[in-house]
FISEDREN-569469 format. One record per atom (N, C-alpha, C): x, y, z. Coordinates in steps of 0.1 Angstrom, whole numbers, padded with zeros to 4 digits, always signed. Example, Ala and Ser with C-alpha at 12.3 -4.5 7.8 and 13.67 -1.06 7.14 Angstrom:
// residues 2
+0132-0057+0078 +0123-0045+0078 +0132-0033+0078 +0128-0022+0071 +0137-0011+0071 +0129+0000+0079 
// end
This chain:
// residues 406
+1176+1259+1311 +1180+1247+1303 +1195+1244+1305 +1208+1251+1308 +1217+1252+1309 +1223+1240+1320 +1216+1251+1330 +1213+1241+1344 +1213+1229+1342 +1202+1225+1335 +1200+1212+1336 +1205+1204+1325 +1210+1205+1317 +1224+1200+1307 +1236+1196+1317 +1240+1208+1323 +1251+1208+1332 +1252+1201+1345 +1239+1199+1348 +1239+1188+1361 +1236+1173+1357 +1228+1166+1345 +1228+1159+1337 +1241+1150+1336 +1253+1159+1325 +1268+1159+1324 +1273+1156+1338 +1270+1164+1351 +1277+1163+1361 +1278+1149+1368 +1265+1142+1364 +1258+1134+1370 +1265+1120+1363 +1264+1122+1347 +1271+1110+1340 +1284+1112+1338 +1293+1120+1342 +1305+1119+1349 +1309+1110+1360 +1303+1117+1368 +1303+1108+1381 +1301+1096+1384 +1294+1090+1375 +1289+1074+1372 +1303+1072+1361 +1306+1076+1358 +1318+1074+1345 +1329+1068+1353 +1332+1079+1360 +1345+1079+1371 +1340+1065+1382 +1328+1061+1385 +1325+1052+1397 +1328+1040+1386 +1323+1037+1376 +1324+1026+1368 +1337+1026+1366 +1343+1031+1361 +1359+1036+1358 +1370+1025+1371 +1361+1028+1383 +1367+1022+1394 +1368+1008+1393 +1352+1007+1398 +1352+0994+1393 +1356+0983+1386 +1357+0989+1372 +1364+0979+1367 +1378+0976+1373 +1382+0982+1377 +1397+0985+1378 +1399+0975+1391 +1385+0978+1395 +1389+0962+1408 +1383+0951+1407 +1378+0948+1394 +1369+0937+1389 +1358+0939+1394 +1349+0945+1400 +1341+0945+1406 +1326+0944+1404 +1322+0933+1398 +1311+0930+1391 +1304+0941+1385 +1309+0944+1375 +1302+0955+1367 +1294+0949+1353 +1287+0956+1357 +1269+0946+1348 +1273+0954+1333 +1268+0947+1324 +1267+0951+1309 +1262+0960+1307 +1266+0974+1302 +1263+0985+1297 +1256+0981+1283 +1241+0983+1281 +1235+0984+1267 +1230+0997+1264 +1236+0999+1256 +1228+1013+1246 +1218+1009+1239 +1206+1013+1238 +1198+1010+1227 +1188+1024+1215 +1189+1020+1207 +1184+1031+1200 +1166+1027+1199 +1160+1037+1203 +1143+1039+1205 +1136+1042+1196 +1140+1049+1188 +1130+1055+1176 +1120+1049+1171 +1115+1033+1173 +1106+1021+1166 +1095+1028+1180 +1100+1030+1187 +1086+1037+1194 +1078+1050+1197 +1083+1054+1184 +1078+1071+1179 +1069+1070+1173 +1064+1054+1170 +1052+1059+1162 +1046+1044+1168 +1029+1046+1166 +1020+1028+1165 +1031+1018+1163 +1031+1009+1173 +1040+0997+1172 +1037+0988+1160 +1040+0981+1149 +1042+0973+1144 +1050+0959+1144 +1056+0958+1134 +1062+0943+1132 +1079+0948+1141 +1086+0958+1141 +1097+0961+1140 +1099+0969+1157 +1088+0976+1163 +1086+0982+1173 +1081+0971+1179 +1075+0960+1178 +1068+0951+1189 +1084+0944+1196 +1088+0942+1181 +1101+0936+1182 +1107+0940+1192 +1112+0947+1193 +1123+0955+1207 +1116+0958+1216 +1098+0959+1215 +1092+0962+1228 +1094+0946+1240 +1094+0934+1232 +1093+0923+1239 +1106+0919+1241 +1116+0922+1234 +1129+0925+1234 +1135+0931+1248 +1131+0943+1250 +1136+0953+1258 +1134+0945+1274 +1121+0942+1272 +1113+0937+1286 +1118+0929+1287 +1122+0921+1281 +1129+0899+1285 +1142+0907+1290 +1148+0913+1280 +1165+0917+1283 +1162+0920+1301 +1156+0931+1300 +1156+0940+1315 +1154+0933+1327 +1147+0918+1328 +1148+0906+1336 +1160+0904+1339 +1172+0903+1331 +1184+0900+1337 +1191+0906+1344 +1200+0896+1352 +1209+0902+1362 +1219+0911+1357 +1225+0914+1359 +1240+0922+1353 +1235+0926+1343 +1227+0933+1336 +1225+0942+1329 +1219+0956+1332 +1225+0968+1323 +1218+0981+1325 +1215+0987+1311 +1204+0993+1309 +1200+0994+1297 +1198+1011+1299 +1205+1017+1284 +1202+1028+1282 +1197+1033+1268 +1186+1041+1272 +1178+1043+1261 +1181+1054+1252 +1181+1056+1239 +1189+1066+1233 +1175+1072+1220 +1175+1083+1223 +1168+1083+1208 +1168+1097+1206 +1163+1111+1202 +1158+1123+1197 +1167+1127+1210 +1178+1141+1207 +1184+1143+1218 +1176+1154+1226 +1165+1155+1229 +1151+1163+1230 +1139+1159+1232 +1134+1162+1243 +1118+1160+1238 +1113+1178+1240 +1103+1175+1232 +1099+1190+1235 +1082+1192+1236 +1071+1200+1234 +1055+1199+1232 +1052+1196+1222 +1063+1196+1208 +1061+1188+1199 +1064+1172+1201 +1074+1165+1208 +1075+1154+1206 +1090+1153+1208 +1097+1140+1208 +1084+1126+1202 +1077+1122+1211 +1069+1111+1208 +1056+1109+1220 +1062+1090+1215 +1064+1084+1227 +1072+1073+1229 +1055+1066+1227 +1053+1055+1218 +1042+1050+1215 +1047+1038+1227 +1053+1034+1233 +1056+1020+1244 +1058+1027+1257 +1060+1019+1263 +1064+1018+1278 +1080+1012+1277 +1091+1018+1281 +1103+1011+1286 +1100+1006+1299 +1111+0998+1295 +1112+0989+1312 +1116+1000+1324 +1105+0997+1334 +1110+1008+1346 +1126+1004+1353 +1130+0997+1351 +1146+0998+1354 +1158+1001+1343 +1146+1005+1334 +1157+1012+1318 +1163+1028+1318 +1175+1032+1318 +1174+1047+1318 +1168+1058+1306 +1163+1064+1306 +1159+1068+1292 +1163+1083+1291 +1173+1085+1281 +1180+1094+1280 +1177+1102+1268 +1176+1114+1276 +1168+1128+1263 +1167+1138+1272 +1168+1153+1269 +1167+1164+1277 +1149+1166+1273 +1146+1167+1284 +1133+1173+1288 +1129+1188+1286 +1126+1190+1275 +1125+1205+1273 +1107+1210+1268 +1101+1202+1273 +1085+1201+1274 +1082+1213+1286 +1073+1221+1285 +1068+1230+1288 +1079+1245+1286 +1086+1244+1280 +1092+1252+1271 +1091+1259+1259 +1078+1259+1258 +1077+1270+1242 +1086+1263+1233 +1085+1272+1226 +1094+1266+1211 +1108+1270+1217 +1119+1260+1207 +1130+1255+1211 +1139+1266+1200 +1147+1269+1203 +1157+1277+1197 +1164+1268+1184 +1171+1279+1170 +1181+1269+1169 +1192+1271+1178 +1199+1280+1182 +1209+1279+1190 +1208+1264+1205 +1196+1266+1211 +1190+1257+1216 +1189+1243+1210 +1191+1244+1198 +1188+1230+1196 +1203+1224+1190 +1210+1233+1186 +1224+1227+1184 +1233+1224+1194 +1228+1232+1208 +1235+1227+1223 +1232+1215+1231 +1218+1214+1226 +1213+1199+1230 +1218+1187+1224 +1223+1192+1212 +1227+1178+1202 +1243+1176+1207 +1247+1189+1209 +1261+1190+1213 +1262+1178+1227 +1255+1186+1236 +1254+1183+1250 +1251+1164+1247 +1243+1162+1243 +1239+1150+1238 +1246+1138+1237 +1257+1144+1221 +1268+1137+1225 +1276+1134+1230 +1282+1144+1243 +1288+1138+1251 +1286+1132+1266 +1273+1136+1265 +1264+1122+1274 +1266+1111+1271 +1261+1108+1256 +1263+1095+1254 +1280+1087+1253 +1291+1099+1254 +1299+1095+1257 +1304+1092+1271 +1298+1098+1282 +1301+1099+1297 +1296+1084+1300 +1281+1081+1296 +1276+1066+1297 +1286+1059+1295 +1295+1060+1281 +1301+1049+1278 +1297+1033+1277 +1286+1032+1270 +1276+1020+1270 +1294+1007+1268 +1288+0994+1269 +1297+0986+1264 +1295+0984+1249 +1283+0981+1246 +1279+0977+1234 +1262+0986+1229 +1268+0986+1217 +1251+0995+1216 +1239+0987+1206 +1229+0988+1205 +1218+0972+1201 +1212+0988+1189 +1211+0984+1178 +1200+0988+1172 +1194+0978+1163 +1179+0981+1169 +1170+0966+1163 +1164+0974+1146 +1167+0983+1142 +1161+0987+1133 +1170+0988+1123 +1179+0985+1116 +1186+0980+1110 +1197+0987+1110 +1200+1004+1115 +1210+1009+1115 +1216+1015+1129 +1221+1021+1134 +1224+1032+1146 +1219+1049+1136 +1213+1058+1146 +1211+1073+1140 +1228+1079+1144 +1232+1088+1133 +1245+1092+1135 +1247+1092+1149 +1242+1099+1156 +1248+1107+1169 +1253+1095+1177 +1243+1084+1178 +1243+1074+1189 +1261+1062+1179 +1256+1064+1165 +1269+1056+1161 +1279+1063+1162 +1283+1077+1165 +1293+1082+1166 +1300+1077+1177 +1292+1076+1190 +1302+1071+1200 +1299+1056+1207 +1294+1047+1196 +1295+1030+1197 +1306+1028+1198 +1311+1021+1209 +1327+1014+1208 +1322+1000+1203 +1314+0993+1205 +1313+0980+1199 +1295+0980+1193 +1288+0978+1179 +1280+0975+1180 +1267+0965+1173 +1255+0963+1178 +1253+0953+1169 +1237+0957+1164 +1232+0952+1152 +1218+0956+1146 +1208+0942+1142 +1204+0948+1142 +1193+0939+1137 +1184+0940+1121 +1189+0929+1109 +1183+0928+1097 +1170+0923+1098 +1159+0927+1098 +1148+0922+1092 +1146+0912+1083 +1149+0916+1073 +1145+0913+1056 +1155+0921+1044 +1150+0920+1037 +1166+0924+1026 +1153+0929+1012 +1144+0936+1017 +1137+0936+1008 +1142+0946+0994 +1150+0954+1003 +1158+0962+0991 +1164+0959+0980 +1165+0951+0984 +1180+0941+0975 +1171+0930+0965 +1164+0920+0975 +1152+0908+0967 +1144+0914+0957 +1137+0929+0963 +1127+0934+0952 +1122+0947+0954 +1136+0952+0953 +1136+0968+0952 +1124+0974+0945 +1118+0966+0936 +1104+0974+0931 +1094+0976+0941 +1092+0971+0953 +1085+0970+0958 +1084+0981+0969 +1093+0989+0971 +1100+0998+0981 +1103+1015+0976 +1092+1021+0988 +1093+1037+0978 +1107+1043+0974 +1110+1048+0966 +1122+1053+0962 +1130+1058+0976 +1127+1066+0982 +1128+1071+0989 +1134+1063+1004 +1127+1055+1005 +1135+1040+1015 +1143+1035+1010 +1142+1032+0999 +1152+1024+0991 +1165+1031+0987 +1168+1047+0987 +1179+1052+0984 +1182+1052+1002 +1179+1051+1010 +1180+1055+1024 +1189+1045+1024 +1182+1032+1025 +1189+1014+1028 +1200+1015+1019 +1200+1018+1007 +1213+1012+0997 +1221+1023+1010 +1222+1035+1004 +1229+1045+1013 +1235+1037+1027 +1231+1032+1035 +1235+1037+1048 +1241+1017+1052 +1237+1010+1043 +1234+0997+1047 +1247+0988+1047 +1255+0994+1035 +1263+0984+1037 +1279+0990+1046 +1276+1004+1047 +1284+1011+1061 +1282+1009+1075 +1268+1002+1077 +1261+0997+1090 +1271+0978+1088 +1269+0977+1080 +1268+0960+1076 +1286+0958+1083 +1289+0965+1076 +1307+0969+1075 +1315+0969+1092 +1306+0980+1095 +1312+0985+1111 +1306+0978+1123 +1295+0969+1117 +1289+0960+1129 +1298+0954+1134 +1297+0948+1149 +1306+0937+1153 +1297+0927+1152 +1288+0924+1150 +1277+0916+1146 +1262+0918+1143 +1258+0907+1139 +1247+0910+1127 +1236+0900+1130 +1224+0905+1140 +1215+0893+1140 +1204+0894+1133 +1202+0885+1124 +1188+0884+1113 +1176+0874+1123 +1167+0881+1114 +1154+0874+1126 +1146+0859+1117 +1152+0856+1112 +1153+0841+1100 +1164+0838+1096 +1165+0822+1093 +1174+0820+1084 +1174+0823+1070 +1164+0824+1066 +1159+0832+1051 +1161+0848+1050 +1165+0852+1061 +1173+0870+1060 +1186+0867+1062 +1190+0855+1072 +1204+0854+1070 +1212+0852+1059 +1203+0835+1049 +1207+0837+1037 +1207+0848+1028 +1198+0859+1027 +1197+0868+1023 +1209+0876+1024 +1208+0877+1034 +1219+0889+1038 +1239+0885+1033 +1234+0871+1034 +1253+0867+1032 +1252+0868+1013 +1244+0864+1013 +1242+0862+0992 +1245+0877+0986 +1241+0888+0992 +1240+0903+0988 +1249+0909+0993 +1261+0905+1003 +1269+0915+1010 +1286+0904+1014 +1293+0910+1017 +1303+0902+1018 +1311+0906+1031 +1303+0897+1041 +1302+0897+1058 +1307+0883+1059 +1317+0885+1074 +1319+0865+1076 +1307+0861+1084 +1303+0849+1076 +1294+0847+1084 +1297+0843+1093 +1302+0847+1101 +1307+0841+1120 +1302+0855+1122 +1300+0865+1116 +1298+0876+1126 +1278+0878+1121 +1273+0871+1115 +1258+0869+1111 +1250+0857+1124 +1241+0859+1125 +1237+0852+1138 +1221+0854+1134 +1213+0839+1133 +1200+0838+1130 +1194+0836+1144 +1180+0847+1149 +1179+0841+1162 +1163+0845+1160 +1155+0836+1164 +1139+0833+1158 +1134+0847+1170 +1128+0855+1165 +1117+0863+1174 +1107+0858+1180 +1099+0863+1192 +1090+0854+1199 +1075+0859+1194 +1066+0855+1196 +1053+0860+1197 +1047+0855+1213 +1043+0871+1214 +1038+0872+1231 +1022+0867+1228 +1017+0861+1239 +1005+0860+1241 +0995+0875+1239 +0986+0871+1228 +0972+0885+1227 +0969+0887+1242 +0967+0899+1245 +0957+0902+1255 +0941+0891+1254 +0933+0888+1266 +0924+0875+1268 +0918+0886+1265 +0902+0880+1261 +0891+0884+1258 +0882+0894+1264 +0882+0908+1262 +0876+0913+1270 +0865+0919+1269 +0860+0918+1252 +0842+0922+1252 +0843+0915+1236 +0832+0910+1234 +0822+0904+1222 +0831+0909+1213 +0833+0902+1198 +0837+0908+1188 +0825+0923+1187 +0812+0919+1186 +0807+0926+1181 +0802+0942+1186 +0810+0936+1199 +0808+0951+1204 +0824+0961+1201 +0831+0956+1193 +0840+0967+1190 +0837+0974+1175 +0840+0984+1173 +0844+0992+1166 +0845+0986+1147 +0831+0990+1141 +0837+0991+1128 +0838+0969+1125 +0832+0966+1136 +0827+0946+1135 +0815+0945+1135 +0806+0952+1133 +0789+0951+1136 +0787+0941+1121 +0791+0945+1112 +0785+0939+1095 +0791+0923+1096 +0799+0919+1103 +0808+0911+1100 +0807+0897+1117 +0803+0904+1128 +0806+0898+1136 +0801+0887+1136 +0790+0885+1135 +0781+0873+1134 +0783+0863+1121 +0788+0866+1114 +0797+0861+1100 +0805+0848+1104 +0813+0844+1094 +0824+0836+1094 +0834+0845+1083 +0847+0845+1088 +0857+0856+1080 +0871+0847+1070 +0876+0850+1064 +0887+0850+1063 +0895+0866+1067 +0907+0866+1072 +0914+0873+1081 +0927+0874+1074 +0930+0887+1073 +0943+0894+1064 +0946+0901+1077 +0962+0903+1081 +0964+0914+1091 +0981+0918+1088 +0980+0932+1081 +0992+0937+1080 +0989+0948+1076 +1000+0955+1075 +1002+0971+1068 +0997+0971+1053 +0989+0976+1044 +0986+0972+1030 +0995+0983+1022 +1007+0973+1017 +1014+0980+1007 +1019+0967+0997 +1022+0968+0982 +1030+0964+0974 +1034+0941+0977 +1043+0947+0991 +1050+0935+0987 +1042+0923+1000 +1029+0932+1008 +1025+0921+1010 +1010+0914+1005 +1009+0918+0995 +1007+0908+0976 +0991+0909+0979 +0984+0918+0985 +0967+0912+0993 +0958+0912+0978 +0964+0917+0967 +0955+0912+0957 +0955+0902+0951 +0963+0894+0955 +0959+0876+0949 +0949+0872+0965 +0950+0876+0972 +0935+0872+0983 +0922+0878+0977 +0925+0892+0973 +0917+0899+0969 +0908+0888+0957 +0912+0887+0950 +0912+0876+0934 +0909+0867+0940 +0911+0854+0946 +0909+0841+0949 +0898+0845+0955 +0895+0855+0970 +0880+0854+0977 +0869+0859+0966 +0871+0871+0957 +0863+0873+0948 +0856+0859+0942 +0864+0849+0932 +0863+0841+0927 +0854+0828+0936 +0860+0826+0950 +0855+0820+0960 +0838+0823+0959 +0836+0834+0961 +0823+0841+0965 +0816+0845+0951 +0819+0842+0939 +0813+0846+0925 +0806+0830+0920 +0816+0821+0923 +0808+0802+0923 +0803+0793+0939 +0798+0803+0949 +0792+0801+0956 +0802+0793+0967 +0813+0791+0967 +0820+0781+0975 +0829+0786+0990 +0824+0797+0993 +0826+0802+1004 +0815+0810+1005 +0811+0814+1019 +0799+0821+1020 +0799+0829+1035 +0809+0831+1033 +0817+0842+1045 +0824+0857+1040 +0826+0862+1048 +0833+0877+1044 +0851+0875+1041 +0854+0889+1042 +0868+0888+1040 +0872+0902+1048 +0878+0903+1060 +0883+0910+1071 +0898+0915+1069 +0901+0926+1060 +0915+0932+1062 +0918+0942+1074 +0928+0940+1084 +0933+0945+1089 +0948+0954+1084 +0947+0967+1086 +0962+0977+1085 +0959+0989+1080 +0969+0997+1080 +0969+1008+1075 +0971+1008+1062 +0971+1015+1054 +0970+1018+1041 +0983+1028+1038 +0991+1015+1028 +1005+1022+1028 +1008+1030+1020 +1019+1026+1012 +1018+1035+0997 +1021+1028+0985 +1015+1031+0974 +1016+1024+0961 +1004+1015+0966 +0993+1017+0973 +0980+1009+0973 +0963+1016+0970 +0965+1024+0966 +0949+1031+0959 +0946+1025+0952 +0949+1016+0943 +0938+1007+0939 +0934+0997+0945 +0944+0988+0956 +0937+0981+0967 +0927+0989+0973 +0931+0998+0975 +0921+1003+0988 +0908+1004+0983 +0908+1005+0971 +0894+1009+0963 +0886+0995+0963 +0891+0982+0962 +0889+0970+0962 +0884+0968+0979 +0884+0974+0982 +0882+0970+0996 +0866+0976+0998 +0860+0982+0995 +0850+0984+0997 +0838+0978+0990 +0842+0966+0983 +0833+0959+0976 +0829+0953+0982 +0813+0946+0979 +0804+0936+0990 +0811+0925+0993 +0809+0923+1013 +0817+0913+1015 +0831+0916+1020 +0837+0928+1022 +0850+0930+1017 +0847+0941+1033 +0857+0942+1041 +0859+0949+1053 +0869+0954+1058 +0872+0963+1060 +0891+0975+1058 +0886+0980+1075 +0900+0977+1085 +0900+0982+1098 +0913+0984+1097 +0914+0996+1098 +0927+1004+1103 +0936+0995+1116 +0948+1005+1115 +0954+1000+1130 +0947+0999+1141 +0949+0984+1146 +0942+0979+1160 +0950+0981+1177 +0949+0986+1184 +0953+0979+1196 +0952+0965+1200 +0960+0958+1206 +0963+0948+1209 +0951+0937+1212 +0939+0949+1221 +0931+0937+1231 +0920+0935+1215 +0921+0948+1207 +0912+0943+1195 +0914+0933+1187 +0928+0936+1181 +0934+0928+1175 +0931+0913+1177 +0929+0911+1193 +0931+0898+1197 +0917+0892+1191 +0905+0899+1194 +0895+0894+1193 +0891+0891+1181 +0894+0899+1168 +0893+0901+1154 +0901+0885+1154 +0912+0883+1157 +0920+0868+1154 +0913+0862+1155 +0906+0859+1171 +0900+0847+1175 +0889+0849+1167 +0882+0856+1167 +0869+0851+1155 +0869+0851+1143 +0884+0846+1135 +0879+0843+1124 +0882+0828+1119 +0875+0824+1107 +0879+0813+1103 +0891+0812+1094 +0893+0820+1088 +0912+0809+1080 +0918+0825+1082 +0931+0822+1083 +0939+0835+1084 +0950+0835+1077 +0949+0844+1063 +0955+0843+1054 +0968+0854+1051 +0981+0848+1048 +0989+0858+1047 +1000+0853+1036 +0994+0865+1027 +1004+0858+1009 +1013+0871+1010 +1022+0872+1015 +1031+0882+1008 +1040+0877+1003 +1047+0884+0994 +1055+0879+0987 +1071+0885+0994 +1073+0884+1004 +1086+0886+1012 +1086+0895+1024 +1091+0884+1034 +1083+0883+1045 +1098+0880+1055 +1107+0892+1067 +1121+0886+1072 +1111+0874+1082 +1105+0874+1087 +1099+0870+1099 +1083+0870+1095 +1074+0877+1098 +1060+0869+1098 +1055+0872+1110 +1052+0880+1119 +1047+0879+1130 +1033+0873+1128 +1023+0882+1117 +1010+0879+1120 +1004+0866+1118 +1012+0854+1111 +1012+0845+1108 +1010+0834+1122 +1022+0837+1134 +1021+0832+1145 +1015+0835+1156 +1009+0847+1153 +0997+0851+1161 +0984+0849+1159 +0981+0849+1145 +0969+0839+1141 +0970+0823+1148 +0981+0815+1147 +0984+0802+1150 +0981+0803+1168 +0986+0810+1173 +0987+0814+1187 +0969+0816+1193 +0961+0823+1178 +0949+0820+1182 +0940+0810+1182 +0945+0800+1173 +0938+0785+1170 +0928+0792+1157 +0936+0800+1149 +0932+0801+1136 +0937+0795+1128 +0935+0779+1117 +0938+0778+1106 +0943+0787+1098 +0955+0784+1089 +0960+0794+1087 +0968+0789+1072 +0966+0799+1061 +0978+0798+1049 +0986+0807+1044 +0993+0806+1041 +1006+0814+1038 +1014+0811+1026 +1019+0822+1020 +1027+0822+1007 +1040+0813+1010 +1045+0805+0998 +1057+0797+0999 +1064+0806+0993 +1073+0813+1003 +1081+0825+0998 +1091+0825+1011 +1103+0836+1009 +1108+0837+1018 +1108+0830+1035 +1102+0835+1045 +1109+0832+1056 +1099+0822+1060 +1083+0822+1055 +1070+0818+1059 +1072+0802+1062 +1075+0796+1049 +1078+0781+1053 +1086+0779+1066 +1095+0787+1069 +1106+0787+1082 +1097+0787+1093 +1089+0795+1091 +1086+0802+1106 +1071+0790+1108 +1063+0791+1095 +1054+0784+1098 +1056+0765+1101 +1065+0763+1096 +1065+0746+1096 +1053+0740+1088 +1051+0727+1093 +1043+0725+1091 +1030+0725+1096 +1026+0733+1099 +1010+0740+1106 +1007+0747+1099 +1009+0749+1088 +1005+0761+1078 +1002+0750+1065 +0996+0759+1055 +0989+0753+1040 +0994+0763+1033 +1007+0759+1021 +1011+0769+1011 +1007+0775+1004 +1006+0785+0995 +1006+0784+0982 +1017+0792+0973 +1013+0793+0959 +1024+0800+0949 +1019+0814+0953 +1027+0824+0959 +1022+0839+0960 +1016+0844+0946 +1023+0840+0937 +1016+0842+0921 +1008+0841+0919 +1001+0828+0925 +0986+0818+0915 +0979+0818+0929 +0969+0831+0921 +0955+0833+0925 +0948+0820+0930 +0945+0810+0918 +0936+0800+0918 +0942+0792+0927 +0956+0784+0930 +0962+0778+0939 +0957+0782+0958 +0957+0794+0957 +0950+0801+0972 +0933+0796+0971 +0928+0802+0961 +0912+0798+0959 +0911+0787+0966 +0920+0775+0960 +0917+0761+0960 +0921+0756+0975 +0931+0764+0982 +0933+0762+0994 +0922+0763+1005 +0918+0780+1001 +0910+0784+1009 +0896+0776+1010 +0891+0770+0998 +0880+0760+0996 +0886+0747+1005 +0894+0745+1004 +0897+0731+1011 +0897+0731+1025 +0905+0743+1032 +0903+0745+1044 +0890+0749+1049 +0880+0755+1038 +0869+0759+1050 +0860+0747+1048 +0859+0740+1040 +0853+0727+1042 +0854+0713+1049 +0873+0717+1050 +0872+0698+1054 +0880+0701+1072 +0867+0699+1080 +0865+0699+1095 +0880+0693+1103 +0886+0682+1093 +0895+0675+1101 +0907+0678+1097 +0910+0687+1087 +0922+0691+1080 +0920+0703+1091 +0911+0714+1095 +0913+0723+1103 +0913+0723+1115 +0909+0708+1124 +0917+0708+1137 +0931+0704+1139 +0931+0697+1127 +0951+0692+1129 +0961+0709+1127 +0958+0717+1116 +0961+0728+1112 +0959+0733+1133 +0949+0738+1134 +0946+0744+1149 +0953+0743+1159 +0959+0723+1160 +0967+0721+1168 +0981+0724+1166 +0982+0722+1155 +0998+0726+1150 +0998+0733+1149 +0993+0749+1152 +0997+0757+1149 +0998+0761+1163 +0988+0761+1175 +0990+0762+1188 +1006+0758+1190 +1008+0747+1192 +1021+0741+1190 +1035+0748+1183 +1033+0753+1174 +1041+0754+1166 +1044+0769+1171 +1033+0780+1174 +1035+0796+1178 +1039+0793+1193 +1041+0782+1201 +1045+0781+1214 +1062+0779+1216 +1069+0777+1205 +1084+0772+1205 +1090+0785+1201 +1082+0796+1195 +1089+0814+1194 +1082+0820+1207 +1095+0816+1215 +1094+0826+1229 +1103+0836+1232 +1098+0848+1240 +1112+0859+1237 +1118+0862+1247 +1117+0849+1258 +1126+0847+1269 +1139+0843+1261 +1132+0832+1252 +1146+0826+1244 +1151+0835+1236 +1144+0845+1230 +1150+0854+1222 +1157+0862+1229 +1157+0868+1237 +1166+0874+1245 +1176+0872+1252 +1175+0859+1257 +1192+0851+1258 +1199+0850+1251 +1194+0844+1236 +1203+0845+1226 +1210+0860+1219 +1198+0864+1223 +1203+0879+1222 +1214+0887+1228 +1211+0881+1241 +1221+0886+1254 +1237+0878+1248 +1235+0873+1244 +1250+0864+1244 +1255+0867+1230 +1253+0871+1220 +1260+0882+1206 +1262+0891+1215 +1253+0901+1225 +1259+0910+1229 +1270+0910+1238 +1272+0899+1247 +1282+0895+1254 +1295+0896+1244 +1292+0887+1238 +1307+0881+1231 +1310+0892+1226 +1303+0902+1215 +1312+0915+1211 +1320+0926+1220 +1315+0924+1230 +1327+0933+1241 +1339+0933+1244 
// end
């Protein structure tokens, strides 16, 4: 293991000293990015898609070199990188897999060694899309920048296990502080973020995320997994993580109500995992009519969209919205809570309501599944509307915060 620490080091030396040169003769030296990986340690979500489509647009560009930073180890335990980096990305971690268990003496040499790897790179700028840098990697940032989500800490700390929520207060406004800049993925987290903290906004930067195209169709709804009760149906479509603040019991309430005076006569399709502070949802979900699917892969995911009819998403605070524009992206009619970022992102291709009032959604959802012409204008506008979040453009605009802070 020694060995290979020490020729590692020897190796990013030597590129230290060649770069070193370079500059020294102007010599077209491409942008050094660091990036922090950890959003891909586990099933991608809202925050891991993020940097997955992120990472790929960036790595298209000329004059760029991307270095990947995360767990200063991998070992037979892990981590187990749930994505693919870009094959022209360096991904930096000592390989200590087929090695038995790891020592502590071993594991404090790796962290040692670690850091001064990531000193030998000497990135220009370092990107963390997940709201903070992990000590090691912020210890030797010479310039760096992050990415706010949402401010849910701050808007509605109830909503947020203790345990996140002492993490964010803790670490957030020392991140906020030492940024050289700060890009929010709405203008509704930017505003957020400038009302709660006291940042210039010249160094805050709102830059819209993209939605990628679903994987195309590649077998029957009904032949996947856990869709047999439902495929042949007409649905309404929930798709998120099920916890607290994205509010699925005013859906819960309105479809109940829907389906108790005969005025819908379709099912109700939740997609996510099951978070925390939701056992009584969960228990709601197995009532008639009512259908709970875990985390999807992508090509599922796709198909579950396209077959349903309204695609409903009431949270009550929301930095961005992905599943919102991937429903629209499917030519799913679609409604959404008037809260936070949703009206932003959705425009007008979407149908509001009060995240509070149950009855208000009812009355939506009746309108949409009945009136034929209100749901091809919704269809096309929303086609339309999920086509102007592209993350070619996200990543230019990206690329150019990271420029300027160098």
């Amino acid at each position: 293991m020694l060995g290979s620490i020490v020729r590692t080091l020897s190796r990013a030396l030597a590129g230290r000293v060649r770069r070193s040169i370079r500059r020294a003769v102007r010599s077209g030296v491409p942008l050094r990015i660091g990036v922090d990986i950890r959003p891909f340690y586990e099933p991608l979500t809202g925050i891991g898609w993020y940097l997955y489509h992120l990472l790929h647009e960036i790595a298209k560009r000329d004059g760029v070199e991307l270095y990947l930073f995360g767990d200063a180890r991998v070992t037979d335990l892990g981590p187990v990188l749930h994505a693919d980096p870009p094959p022209n990305a360096h991904l930096c971690w000592f390989d200590l897999r087929g090695r038995g268990r790891i020592s502590r003496p071993q594991r404090a040499l790796t962290a040692a060694a670690y850091v001064l790897w990531m000193a030998l790179i000497d990135c220009d700028v370092v990107f963390g899309a997940n709201y903070f840098l992990p000590r090691l990697l912020g210890a030797t940032a010479r310039r760096r920048v992050i990415t706010v989500h949402d401010l849910t800490w701050k808007r509605f700390p109830e909503l947020l296990q203790k345990e996140t929520l002492h993490n964010l207060d803790v670490h957030m406004a020392r991140e906020i502080a030492a940024a050289d800049a700060i890009i929010c993925v709405s203008e509704s987290t930017r505003n957020d973020l400038l009302a709660f903290y006291q940042v210039d906004p010249r160094r805050v930067v709102a830059i819209h995320s993209g939605v990628a195209p679903l994987p195309a169709l590649r077998a029957n709804l009904s032949s996947l997994r856990g869709t047999r009760e439902f495929a042949k149906r007409r649905y309404i479509l929930f798709v998120s993580t099920i916890e607290p603040r994205k509010n699925l019991g005013v859906l819960l309430e309105a479809f109940e109500r829907l389906r108790a005076r005969g005025a819908y006569d379709g099912d109700l399709v939740v997609v996510g995992r099951v978070g925390w502070k939701s056992e009584t949802i969960a228990g709601r979900l197995r009532a008639k009519g009512i259908h709970h699917l875990d985390y999807l892969p992508p090509d599922e995911l796709a198909a579950i969209y396209r077959g349903a009819d309204i695609f409903v998403f009431p949270s009550i605070y929301e930095g961005f919205g992905f599943p919102l524009l991937e429903a629209m992206a499917c030519g799913v009619p679609s409604i959404a809570a008037r809260s936070s970022s949703l009206p932003e992102i959705g425009g007008e291709a979407a149908l509001y309501f009060d995240p509070h009032n149950a009855r208000e959604l009812e009355l939506a959802i009746e309108r949409l599944a009945h009136d034929d012409a209100l749901r091809r204008d919704l269809i096309d506008r929303g086609r339309g509307r999920a086509a102007e979040f592209r993350w070619d453009r996200t990543a230019e605009q990206t690329l150019e915060v990271l420029r300027r802070v160098v």
